[in-house]
C-alpha positions in Angstrom: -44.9 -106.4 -56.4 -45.2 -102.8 -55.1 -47.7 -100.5 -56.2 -46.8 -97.7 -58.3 -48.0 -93.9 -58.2 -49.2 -92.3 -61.4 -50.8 -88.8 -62.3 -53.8 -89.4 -63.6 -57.1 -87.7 -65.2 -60.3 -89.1 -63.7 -63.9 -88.3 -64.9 -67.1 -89.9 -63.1 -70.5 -89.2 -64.2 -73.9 -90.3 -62.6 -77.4 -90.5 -64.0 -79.4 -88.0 -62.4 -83.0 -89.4 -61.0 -81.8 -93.3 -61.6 -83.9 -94.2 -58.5 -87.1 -95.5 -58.4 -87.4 -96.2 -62.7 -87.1 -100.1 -61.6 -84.2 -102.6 -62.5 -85.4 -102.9 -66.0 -85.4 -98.8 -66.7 -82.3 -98.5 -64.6 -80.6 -101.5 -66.7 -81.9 -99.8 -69.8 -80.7 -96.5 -68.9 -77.3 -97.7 -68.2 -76.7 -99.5 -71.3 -77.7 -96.4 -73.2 -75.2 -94.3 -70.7 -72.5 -97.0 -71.7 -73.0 -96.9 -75.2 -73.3 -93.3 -75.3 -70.0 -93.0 -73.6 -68.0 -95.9 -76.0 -69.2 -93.7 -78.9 -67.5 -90.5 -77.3 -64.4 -91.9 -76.5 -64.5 -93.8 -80.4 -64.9 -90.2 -81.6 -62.0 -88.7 -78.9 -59.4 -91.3 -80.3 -59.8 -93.7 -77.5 -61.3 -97.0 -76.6 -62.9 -98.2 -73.8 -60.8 -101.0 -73.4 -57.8 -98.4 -73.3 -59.6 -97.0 -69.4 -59.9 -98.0 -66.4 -63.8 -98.4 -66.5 -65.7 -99.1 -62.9 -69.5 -99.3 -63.1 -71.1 -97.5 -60.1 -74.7 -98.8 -60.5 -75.9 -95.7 -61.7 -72.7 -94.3 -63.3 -69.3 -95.0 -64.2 -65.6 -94.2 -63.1 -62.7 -93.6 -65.4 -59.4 -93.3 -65.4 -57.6 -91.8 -68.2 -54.5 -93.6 -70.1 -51.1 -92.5 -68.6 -49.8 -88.8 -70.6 -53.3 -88.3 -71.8 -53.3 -84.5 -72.5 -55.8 -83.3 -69.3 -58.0 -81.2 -72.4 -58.7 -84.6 -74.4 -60.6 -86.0 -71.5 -63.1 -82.8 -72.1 -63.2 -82.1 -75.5 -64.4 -83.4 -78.3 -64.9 -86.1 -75.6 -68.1 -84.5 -73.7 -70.0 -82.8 -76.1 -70.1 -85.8 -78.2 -71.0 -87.6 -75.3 -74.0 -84.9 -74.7 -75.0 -85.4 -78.3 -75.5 -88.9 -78.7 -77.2 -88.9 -75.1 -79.7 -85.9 -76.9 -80.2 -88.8 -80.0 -80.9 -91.5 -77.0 -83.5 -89.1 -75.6 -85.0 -88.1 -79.0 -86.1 -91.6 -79.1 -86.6 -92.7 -75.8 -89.5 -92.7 -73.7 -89.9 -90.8 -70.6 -88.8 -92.6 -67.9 -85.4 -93.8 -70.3 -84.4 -90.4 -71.2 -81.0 -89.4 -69.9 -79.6 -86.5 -68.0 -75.7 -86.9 -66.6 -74.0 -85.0 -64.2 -70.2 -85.5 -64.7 -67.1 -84.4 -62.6 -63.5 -84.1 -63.8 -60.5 -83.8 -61.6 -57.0 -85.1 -61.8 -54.2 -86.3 -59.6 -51.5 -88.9 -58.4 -53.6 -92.1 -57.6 -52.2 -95.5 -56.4 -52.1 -99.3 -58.5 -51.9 -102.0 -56.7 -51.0 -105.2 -58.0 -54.3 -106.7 -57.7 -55.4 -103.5 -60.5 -57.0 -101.7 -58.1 -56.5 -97.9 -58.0 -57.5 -95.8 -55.3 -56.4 -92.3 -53.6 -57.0 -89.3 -52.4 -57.9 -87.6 -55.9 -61.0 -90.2 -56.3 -62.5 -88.8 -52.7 -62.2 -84.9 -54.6 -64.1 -86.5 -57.2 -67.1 -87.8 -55.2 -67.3 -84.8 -53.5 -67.7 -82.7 -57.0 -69.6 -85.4 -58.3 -72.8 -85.2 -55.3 -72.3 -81.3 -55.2 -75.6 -79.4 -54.7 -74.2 -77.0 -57.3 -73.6 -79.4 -60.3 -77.0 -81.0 -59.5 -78.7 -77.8 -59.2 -77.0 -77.5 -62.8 -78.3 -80.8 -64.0 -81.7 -80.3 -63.2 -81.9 -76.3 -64.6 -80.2 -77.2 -67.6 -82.5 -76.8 -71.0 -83.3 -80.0 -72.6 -80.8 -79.7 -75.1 -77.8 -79.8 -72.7 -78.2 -83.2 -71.2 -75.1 -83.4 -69.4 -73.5 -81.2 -67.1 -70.2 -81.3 -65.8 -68.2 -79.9 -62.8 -64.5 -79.5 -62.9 -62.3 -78.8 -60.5 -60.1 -75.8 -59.7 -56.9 -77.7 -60.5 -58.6 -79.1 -63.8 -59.6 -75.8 -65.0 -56.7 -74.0 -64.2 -54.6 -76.4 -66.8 -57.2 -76.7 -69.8 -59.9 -73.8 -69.9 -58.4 -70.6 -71.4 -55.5 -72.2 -73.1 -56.5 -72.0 -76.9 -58.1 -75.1 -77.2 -61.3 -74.8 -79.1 -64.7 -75.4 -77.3 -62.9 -74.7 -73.5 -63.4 -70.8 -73.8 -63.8 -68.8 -70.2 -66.9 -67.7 -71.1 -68.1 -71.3 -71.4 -67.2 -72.4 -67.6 -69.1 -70.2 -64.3 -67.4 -70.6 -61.1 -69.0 -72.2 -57.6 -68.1 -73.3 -54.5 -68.5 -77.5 -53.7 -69.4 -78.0 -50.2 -69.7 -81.6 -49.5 -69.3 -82.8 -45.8 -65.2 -81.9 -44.9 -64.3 -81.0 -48.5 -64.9 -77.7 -49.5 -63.5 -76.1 -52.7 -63.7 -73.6 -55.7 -64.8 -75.7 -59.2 -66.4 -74.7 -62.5 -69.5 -75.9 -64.1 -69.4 -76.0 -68.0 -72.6 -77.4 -70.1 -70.2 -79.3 -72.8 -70.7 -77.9 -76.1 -72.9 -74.9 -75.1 -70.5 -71.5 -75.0 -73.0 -70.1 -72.3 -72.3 -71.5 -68.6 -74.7 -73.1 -66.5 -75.6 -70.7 -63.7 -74.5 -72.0 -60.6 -77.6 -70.6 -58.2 -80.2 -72.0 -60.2 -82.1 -73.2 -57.6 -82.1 -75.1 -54.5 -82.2 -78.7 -54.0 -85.3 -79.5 -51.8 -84.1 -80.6 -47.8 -80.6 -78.4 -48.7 -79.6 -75.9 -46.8 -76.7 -74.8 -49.4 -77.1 -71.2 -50.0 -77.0 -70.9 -54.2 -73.5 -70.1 -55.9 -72.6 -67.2 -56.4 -71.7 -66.4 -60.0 -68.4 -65.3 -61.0 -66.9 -63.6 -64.3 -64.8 -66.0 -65.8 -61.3 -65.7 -65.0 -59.6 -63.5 -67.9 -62.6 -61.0 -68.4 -62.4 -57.9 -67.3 -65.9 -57.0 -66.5 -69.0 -58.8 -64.8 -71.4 -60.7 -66.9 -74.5 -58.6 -68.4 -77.2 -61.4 -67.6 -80.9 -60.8 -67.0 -83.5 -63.8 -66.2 -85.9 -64.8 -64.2 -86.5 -68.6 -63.4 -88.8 -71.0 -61.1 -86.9 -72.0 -58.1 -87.4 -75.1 -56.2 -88.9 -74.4 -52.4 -91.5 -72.1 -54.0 -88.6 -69.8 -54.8 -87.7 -67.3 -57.9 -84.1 -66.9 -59.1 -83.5 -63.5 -59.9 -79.9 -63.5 -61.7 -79.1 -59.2 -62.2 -76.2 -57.4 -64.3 -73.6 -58.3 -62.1 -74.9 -61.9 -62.0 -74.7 -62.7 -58.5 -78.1 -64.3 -58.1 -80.6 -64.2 -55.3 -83.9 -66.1 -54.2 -87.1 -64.6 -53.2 -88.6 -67.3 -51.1 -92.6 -67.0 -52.0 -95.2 -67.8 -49.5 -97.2 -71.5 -49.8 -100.3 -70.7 -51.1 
């Protein structure tokens, strides 16, 4: 048998700060990741069983059904997925609560016989996946958004600002993915918040990645009126103005 070529929606997510909680934590952890997930996908119409589902260890891959609408892998899919991870966490300890980064992408990947599916669309998706921009996102994000996702231009462009509900521009703030060769526009989106992680919050400690810049969503006419002040990592302070570009003031070690 040949293999065959399909268009397909892909979503991976990974548990931020799985290393070092031991294998019974990290086994823990990914049950609860699992389950969480089956849930979702119960409540989005689908089954697990009707996926391609690939544990990574400390994540998952999927690939969606064939003709799947690309929205349906986003919504009510993630933010039920955020919620049940925010009911894991309510009764979890510390070192089993859960936060997710997730990426979304789609394109034409290949079957083999064998079932294994590969392509160039899965290498997109690693790249979003280990951005310094989603996991900036991850790690700034409030305790009630326990998930935070990346999508990528192409995915955006076909599902955000369409009319349907929960995917409004305003949700979504752009960044650039720089990941060895692969270097791209993408959005960031806290599923089931309509305010948009920023993309600059911080910097990843060892990175030399300059913060995002923040962009008006596509479709609004004028900048963002946004005024905060966070902790930065590197002994650094976020200052996000009107516009909402933001900037780090890099503080001396006391």
């Amino acid at each position: 048998m040949n293999p065959r070529y399909e268009y397909r929606a892909l979503l991976a997510c990974d548990i931020a700060g799985s290393a070092g909680r031991g294998q019974q934590r990290l086994q823990e952890i990914r049950g609860a990741l699992r389950a969480a997930l089956s849930g979702a996908l119960e409540v989005a119409g689908l089954d697990l069983r009707d996926v391609s589902y690939v544990d990574t260890g400390d994540g998952c891959r999927l690939v969606a059904p064939a003709g799947l609408p690309k929205a349906e892998l986003l919504v009510p899919l993630l933010p039920e997925l955020g919620a049940r991870i925010r009911g894991h966490n309510r009764q979890a300890g510390p070192d089993a609560r859960l936060r997710v980064r997730a990426a979304v992408h789609a394109g034409e990947v290949r079957f083999d016989p064998d079932g294994t599916v590969s392509g160039s669309p899965f290498e997109a998706l690693a790249r979003l996946l280990d951005s310094a921009p989603l996991r900036r996102a991850a790690v700034a994000g409030p305790d009630g958004t326990p998930v935070a996702v990346v999508l990528s231009q192409h995915y955006y462009e076909e599902t955000v600002g369409h009319g349907y509900e929960g995917l409004e521009t305003g949700a979504f703030t752009a960044a650039e993915v720089r990941v060895k060769e692969y270097v791209a526009p993408a959005w960031l989106w806290y599923p089931g918040s309509p305010v948009g992680p920023h993309g600059g919050a911080g910097r990843e400690a060892g990175s030399d990645e300059r913060p995002a810049e923040v962009e008006p969503p596509t479709g609004e006419s004028g900048p963002r009126t946004v005024e905060q002040v966070v902790r930065a990592a590197d002994h650094g302070t976020v200052f996000a103005v009107a516009s909402g570009v933001q900037h780090i003031r890099y503080n001396e070690r006391g």
